[in-house]
N, C-alpha and C positions, 0 to 999 in steps of 0.2 A: 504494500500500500504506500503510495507516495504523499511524503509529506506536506501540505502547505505554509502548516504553521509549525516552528518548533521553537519551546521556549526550554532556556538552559538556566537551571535554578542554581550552577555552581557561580561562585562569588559574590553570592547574596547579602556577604557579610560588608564586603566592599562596597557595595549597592548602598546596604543602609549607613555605610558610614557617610558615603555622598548624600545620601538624602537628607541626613541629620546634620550635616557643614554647611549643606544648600540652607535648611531651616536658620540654622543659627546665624549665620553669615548673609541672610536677605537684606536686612535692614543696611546696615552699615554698607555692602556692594551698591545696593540700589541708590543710595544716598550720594554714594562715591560719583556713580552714572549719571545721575540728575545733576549733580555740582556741575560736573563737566560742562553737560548738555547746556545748562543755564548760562555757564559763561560764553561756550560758544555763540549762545544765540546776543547777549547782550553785546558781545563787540559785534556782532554780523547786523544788530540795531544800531548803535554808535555810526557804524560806517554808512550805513544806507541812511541816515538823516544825513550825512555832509555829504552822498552823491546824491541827494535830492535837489539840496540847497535849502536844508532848513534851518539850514542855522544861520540865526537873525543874531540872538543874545547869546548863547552855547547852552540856554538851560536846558533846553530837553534832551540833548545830549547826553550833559554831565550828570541832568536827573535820571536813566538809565539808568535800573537796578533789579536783582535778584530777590525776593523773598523767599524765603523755604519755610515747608513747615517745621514741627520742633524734631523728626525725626529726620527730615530730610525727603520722605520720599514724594510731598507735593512742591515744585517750586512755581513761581510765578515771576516772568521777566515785563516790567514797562519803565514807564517813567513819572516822574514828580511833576512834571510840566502840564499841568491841564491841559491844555493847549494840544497836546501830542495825538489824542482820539481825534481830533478835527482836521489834523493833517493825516494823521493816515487814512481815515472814511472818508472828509472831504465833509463839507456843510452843504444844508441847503438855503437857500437866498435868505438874508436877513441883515442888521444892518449891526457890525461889530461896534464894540466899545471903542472910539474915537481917542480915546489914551491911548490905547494897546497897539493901534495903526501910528500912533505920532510915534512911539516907542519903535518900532517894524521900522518906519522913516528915517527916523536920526540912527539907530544903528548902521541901517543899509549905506546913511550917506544921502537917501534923498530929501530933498525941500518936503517940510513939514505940513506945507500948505497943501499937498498932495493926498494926506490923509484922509482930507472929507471925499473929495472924487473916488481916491480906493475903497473909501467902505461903499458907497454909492455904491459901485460895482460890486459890490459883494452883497450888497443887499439886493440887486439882479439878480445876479448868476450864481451865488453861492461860491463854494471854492471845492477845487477838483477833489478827489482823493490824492493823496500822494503815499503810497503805502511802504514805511521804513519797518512795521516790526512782522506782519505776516510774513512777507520773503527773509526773513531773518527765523522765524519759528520754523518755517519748512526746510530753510537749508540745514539747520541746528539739528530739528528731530530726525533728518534722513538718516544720518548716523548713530541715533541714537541706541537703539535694536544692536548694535555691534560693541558698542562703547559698554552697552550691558552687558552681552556675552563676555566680550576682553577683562570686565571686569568680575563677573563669575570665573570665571577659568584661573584667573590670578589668584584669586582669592581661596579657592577651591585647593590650587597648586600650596598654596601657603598653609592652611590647614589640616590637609592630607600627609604633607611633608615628615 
């Protein structure tokens, strides 16, 4: 009779010793993995605001940051800049705060008088998307799935050892 399925019960001691390195060692790996991932994606954010051109003042830039939860395994990457959800989605028509334009103005270098005309238009047209942190989350998590496994394997190799 030919076999389809054969299951080999020798080294099952090995088995559970893996099983039980995998258990103990989830948290701290996984943790290890999401650091990673989170930094990659917060410079791949950093970079995609200065090839957008969004940097007026450098705040949403520098406000670009990491939370994690207390063990690590949820993190979360944006920024401190309100302002940073309106450039990545883009608004729809309305008429912006008349500071925040004069502010946009004098840093750029242009006449301040400009400000009312630009919100005008912005109270039109709205303002596009400009999207700096999704292309930065998809390029971060593509590798993410790997940066886990490399980092189970290490760790597995460390405790087996």
């Amino acid at each position: 009779m030919a076999a389809i399925f054969k299951v080999d019960m020798r080294g099952i001691e090995g088995l559970q010793k893996n099983i039980l390195a995998v258990r103990n060692g989830f948290p701290e790996w996984a943790a290890e993995a999401n650091a990673e991932t989170a930094e990659v994606i917060r410079t791949l954010a950093q970079r995609n605001i200065q090839e957008i051109d969004a940097i007026a003042t450098g705040k949403m830039a520098a406000g670009v940051e990491v939370a994690y939860s207390r063990a690590g395994l949820v993190f979360a990457v944006g920024t401190k800049a309100a302002y940073g959800v309106f450039v990545e989605l883009g608004t729809r028509p309305h008429f912006p705060p008349l500071d925040a334009i004069r502010e946009w103005c004098r840093v750029r270098g242009i006449d301040e008088k400009a400000a009312y005309p630009i919100a005008l238009a912005i109270s039109r047209r709205g303002l596009p998307e400009r999207p700096w942190l999704r292309p930065a989350f998809l390029a971060g998590i593509a590798q993410h799935a790997n940066r886990i496994r490399l980092t189970y394997a290490a760790g597995l190799r460390s405790k087996l050892a």
